[in-house]
PDBQT receptor file of N, H, CA, C and O in Angstrom, charges set to zero:
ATOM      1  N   UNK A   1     -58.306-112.054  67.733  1.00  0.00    +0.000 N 
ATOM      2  CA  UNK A   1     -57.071-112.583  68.279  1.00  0.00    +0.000 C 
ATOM      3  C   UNK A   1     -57.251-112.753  69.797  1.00  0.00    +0.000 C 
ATOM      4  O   UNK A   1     -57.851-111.942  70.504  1.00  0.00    +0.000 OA
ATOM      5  N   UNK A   2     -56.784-113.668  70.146  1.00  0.00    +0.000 N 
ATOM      6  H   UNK A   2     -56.297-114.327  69.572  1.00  0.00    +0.000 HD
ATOM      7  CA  UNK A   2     -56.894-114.372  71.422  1.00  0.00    +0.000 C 
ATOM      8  C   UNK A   2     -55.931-113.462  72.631  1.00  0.00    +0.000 C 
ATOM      9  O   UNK A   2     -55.009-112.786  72.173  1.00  0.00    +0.000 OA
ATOM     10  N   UNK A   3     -56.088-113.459  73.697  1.00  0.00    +0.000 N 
ATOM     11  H   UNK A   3     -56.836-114.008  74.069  1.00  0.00    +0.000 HD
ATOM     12  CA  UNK A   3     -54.976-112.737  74.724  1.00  0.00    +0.000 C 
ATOM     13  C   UNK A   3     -53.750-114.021  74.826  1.00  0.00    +0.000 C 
ATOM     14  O   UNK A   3     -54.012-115.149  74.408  1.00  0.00    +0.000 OA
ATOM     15  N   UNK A   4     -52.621-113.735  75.334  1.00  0.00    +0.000 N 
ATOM     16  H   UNK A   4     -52.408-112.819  75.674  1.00  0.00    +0.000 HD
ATOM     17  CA  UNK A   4     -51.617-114.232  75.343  1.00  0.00    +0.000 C 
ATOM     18  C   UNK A   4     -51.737-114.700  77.169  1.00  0.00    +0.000 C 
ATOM     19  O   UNK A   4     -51.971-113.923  78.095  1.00  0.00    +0.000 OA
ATOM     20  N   UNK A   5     -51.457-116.407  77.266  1.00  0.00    +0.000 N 
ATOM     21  H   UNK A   5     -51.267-117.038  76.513  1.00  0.00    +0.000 HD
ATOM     22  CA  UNK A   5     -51.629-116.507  78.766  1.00  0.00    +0.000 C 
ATOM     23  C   UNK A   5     -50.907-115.863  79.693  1.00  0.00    +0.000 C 
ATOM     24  O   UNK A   5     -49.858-115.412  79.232  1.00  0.00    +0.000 OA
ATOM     25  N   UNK A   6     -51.131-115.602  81.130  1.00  0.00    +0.000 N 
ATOM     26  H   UNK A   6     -51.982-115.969  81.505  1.00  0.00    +0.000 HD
ATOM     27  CA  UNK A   6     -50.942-115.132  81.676  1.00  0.00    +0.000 C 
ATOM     28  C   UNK A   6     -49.926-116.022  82.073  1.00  0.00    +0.000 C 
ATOM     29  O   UNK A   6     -50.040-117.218  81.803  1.00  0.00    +0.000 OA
ATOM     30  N   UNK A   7     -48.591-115.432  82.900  1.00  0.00    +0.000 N 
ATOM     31  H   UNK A   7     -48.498-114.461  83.118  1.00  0.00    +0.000 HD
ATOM     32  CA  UNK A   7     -47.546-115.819  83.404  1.00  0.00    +0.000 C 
ATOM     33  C   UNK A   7     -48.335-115.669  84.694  1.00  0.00    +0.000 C 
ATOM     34  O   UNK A   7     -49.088-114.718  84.906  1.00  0.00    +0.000 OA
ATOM     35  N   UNK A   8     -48.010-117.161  85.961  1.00  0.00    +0.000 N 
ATOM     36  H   UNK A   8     -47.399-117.934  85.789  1.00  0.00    +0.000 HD
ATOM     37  CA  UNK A   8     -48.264-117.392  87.383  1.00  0.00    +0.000 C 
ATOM     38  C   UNK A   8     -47.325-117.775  87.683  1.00  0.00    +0.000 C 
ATOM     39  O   UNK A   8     -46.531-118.500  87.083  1.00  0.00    +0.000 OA
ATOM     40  N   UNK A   9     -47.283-117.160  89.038  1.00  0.00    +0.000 N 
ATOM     41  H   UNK A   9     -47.927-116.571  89.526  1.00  0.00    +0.000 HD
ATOM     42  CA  UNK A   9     -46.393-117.255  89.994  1.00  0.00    +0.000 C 
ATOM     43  C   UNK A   9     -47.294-118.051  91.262  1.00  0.00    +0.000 C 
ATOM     44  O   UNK A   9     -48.514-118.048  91.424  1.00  0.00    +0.000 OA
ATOM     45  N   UNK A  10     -46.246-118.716  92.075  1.00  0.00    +0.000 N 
ATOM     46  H   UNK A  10     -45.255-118.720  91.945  1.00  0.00    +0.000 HD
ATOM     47  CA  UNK A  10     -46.629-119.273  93.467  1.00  0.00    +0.000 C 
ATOM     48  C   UNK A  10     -46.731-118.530  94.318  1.00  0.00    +0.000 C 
ATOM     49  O   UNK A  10     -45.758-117.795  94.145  1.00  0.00    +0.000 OA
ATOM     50  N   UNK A  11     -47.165-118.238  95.024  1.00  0.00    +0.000 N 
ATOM     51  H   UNK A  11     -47.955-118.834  95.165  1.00  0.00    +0.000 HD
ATOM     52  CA  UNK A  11     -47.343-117.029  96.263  1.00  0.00    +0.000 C 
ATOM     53  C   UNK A  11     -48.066-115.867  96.028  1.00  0.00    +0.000 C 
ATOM     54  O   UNK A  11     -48.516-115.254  96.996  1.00  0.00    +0.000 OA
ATOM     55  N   UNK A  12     -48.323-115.306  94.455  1.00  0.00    +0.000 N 
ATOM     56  H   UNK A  12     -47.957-115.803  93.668  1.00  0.00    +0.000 HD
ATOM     57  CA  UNK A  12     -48.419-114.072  93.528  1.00  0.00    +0.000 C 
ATOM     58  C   UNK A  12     -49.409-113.698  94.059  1.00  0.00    +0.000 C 
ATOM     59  O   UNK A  12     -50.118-114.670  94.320  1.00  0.00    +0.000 OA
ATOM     60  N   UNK A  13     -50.065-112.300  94.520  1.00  0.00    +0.000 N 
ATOM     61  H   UNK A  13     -49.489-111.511  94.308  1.00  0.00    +0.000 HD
ATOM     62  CA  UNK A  13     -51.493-111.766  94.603  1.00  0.00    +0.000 C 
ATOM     63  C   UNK A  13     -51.832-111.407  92.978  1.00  0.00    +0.000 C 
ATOM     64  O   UNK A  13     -51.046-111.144  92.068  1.00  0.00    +0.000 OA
ATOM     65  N   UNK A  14     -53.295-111.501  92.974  1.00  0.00    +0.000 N 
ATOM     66  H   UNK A  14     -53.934-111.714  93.714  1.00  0.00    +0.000 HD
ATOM     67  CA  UNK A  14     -53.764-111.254  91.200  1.00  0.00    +0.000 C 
ATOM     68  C   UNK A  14     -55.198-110.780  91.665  1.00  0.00    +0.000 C 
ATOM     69  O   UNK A  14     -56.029-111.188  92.476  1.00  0.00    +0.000 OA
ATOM     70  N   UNK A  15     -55.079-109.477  90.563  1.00  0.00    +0.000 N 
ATOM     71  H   UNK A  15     -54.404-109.145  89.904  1.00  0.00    +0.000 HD
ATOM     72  CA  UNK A  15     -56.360-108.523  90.746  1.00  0.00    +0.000 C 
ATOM     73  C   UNK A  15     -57.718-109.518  90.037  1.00  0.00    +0.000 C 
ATOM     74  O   UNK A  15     -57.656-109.833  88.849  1.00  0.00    +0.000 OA
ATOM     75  N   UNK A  16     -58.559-109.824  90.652  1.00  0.00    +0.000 N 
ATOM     76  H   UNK A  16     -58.610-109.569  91.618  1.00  0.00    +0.000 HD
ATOM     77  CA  UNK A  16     -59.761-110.304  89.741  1.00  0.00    +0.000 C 
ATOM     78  C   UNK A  16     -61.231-109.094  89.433  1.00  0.00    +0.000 C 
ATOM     79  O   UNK A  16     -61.964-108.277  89.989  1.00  0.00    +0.000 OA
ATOM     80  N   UNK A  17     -60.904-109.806  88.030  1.00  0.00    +0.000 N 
ATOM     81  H   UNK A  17     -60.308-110.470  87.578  1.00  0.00    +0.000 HD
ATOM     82  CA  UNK A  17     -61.986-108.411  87.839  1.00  0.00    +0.000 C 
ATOM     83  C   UNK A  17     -63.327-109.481  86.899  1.00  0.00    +0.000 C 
ATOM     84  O   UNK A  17     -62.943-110.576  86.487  1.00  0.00    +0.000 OA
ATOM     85  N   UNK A  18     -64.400-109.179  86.710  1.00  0.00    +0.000 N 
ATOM     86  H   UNK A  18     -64.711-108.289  87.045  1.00  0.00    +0.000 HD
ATOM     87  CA  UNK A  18     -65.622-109.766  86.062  1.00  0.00    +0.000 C 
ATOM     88  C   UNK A  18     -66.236-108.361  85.713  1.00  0.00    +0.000 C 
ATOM     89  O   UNK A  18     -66.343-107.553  86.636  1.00  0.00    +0.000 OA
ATOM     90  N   UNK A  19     -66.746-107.926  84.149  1.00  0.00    +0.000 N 
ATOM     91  H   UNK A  19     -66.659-108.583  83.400  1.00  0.00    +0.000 HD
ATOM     92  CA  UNK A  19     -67.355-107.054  83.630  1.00  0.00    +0.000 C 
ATOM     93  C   UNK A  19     -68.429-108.151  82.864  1.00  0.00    +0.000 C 
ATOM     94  O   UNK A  19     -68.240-109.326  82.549  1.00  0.00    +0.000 OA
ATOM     95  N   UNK A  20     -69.763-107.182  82.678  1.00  0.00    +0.000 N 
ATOM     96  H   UNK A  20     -69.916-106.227  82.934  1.00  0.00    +0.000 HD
ATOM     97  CA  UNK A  20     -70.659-107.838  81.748  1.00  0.00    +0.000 C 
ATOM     98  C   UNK A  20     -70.407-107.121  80.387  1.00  0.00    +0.000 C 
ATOM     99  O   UNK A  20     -69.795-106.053  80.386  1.00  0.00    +0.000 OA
ATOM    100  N   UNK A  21     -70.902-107.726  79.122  1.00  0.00    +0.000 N 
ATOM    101  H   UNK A  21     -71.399-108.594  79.123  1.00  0.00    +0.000 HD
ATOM    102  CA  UNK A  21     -70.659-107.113  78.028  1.00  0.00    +0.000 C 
ATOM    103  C   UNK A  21     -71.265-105.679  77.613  1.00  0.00    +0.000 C 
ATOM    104  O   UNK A  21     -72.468-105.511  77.815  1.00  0.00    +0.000 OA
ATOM    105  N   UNK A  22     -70.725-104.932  77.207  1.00  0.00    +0.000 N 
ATOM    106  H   UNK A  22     -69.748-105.069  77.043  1.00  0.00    +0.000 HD
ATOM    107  CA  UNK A  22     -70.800-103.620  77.140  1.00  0.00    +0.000 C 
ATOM    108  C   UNK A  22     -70.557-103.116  78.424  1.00  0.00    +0.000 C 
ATOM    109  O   UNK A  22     -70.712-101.909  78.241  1.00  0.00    +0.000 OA
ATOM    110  N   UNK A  23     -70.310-103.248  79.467  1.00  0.00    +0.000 N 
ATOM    111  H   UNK A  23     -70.184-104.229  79.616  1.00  0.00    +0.000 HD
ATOM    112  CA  UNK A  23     -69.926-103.150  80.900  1.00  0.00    +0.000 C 
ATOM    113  C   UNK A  23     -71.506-102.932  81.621  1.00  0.00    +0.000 C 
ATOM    114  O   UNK A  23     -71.820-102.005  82.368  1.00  0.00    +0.000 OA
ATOM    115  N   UNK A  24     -72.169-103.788  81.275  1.00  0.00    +0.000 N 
ATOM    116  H   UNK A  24     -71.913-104.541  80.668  1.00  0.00    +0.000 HD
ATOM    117  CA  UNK A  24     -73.565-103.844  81.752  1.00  0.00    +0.000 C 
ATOM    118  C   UNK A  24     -73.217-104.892  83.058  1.00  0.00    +0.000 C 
ATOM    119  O   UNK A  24     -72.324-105.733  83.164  1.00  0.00    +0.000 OA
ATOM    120  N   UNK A  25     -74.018-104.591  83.764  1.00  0.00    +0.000 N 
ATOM    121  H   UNK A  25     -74.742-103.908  83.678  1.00  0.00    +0.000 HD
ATOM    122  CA  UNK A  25     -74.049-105.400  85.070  1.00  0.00    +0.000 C 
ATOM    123  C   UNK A  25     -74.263-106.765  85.200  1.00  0.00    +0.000 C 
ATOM    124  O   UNK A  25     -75.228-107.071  84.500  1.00  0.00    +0.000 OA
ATOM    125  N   UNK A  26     -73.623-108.083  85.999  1.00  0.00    +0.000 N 
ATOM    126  H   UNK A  26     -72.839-107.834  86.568  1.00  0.00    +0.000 HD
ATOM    127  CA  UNK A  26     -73.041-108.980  85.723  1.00  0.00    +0.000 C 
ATOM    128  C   UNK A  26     -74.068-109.728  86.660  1.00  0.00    +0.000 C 
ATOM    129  O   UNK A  26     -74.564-110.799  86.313  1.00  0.00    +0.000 OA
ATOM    130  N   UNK A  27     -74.455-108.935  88.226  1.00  0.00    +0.000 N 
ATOM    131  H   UNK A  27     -74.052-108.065  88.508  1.00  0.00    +0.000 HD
ATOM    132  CA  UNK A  27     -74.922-109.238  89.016  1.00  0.00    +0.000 C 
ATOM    133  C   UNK A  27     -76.407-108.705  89.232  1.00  0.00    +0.000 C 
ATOM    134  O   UNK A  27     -76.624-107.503  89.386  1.00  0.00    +0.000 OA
ATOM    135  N   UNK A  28     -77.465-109.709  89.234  1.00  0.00    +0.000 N 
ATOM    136  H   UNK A  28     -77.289-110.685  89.109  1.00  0.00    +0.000 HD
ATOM    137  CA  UNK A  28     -78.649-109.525  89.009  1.00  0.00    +0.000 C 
ATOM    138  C   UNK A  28     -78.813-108.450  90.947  1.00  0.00    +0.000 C 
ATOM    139  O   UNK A  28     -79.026-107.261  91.184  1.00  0.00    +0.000 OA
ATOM    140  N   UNK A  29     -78.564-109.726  91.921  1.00  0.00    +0.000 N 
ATOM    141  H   UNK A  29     -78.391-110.692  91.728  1.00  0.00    +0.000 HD
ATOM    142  CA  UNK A  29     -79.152-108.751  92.945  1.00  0.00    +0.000 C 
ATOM    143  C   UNK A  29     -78.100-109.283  94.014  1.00  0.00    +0.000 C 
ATOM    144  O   UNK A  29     -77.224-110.020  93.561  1.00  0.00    +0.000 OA
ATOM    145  N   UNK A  30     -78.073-108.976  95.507  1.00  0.00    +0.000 N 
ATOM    146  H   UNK A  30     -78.785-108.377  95.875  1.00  0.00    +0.000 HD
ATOM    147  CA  UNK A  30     -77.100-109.164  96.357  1.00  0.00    +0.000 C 
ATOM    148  C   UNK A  30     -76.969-110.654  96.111  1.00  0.00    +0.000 C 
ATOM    149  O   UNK A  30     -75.823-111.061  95.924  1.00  0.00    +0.000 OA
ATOM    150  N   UNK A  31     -77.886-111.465  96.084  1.00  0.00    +0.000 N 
ATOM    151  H   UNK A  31     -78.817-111.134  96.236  1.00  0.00    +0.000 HD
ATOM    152  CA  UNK A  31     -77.223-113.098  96.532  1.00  0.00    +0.000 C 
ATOM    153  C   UNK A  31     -76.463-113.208  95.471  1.00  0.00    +0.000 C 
ATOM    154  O   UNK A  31     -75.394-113.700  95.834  1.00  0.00    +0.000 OA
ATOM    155  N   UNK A  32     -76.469-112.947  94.051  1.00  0.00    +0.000 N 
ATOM    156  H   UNK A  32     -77.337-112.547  93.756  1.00  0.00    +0.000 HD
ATOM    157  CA  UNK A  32     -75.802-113.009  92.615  1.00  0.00    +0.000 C 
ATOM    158  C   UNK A  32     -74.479-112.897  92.727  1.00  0.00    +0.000 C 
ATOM    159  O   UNK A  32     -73.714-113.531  92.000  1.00  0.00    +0.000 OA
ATOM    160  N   UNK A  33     -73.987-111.880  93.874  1.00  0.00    +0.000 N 
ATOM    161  H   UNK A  33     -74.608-111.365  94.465  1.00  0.00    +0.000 HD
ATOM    162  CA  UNK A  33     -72.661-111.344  94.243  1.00  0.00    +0.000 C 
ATOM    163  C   UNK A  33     -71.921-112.097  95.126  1.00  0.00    +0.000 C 
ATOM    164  O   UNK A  33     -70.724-112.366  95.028  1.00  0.00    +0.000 OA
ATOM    165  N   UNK A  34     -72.733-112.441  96.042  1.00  0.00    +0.000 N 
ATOM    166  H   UNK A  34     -73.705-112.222  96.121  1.00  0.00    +0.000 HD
ATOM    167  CA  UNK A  34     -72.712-113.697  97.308  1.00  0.00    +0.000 C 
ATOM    168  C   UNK A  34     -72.283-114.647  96.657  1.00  0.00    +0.000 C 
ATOM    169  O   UNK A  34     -71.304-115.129  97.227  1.00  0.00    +0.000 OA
ATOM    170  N   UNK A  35     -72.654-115.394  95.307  1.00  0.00    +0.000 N 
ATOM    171  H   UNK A  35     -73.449-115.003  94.844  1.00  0.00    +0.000 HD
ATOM    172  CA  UNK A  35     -72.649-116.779  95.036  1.00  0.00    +0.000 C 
ATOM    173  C   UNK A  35     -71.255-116.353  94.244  1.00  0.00    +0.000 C 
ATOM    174  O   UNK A  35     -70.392-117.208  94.045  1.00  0.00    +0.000 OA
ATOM    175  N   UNK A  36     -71.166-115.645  94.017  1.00  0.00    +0.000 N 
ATOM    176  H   UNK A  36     -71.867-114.950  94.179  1.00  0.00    +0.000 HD
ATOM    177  CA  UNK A  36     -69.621-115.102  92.778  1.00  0.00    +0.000 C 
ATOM    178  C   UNK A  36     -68.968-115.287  93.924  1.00  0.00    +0.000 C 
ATOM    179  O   UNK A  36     -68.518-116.421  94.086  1.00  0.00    +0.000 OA
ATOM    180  N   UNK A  37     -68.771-114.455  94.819  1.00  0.00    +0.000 N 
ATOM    181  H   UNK A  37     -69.136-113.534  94.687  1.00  0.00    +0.000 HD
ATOM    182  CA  UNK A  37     -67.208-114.031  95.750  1.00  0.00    +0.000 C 
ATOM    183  C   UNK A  37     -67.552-115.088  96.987  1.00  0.00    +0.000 C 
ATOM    184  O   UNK A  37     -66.872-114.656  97.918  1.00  0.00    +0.000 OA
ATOM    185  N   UNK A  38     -68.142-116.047  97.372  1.00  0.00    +0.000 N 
ATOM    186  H   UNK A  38     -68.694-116.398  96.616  1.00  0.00    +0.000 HD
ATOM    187  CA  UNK A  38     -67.874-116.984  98.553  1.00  0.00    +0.000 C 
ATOM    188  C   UNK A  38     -66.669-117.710  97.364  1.00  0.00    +0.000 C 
ATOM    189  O   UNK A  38     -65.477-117.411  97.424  1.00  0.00    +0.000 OA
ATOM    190  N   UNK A  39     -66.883-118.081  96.966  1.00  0.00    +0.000 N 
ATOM    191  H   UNK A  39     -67.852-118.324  96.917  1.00  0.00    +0.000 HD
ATOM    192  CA  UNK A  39     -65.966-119.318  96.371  1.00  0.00    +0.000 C 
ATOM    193  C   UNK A  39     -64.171-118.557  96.288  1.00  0.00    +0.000 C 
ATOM    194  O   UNK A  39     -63.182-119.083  96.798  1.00  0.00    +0.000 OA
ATOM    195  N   UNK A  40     -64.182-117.471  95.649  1.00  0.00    +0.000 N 
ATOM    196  H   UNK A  40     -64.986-117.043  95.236  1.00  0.00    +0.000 HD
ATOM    197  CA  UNK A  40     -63.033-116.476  95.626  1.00  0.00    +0.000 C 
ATOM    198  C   UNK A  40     -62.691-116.133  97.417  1.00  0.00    +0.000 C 
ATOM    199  O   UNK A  40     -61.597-116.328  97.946  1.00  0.00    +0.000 OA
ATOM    200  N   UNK A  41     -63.687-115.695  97.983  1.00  0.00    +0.000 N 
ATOM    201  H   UNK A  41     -64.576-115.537  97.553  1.00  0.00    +0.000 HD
ATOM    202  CA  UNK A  41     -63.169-115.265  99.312  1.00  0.00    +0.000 C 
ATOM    203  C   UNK A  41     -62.152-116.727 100.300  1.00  0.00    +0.000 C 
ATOM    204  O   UNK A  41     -61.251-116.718 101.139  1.00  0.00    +0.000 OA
ATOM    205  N   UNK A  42     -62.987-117.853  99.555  1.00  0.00    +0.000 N 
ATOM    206  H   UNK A  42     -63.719-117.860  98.873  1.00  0.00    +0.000 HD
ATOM    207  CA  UNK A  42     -62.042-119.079 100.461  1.00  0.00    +0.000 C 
ATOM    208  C   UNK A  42     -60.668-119.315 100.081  1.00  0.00    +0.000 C 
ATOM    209  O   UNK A  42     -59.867-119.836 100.857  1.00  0.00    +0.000 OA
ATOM    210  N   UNK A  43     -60.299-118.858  98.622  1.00  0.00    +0.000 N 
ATOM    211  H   UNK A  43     -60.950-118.435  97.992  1.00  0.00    +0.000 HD
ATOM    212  CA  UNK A  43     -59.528-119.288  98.200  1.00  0.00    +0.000 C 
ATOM    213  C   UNK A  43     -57.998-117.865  98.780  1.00  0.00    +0.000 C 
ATOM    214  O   UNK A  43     -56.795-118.101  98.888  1.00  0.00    +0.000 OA
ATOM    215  N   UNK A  44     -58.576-116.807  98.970  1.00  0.00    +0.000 N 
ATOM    216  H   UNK A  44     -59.553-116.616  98.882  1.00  0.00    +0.000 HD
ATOM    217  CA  UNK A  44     -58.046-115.677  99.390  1.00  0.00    +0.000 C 
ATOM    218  C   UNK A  44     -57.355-116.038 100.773  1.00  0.00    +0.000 C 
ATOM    219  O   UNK A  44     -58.017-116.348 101.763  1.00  0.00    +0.000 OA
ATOM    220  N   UNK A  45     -55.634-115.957 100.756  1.00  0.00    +0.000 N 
ATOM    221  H   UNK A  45     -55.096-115.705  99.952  1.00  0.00    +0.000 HD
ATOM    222  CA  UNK A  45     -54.754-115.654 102.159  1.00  0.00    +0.000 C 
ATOM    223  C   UNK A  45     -53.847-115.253 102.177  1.00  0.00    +0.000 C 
ATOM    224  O   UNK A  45     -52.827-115.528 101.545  1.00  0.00    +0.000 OA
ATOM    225  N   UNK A  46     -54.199-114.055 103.390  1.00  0.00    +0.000 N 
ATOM    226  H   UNK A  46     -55.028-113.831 103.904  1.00  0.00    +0.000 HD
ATOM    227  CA  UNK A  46     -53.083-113.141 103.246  1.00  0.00    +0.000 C 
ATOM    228  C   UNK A  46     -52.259-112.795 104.723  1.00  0.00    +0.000 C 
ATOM    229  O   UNK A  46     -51.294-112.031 104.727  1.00  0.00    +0.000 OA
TER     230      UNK A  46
């Protein structure tokens, strides 16, 4: 069964989270992490 969508709001802060399966690690090495969160960090204002 599928999750039910999320209700958004305009202005809303929202926790982002990324796990690998079995909660194994997602991110090979620092740039792996770099290339994930530049794109998230631009979009971030507070």
């Amino acid at each position: 069964m599928s999750r039910p969508l999320r209700v958004e709001f305009a202005g809303a802060l929202y926790h982002v989270t990324s796990r690998g399966n079995a909660r194994q690690p997602i991110y090979l090495d620092e740039q792996d992490f770099t290339l994930f969160i530049e794109p998230v960090a631009k979009k971030v204002t507070l």
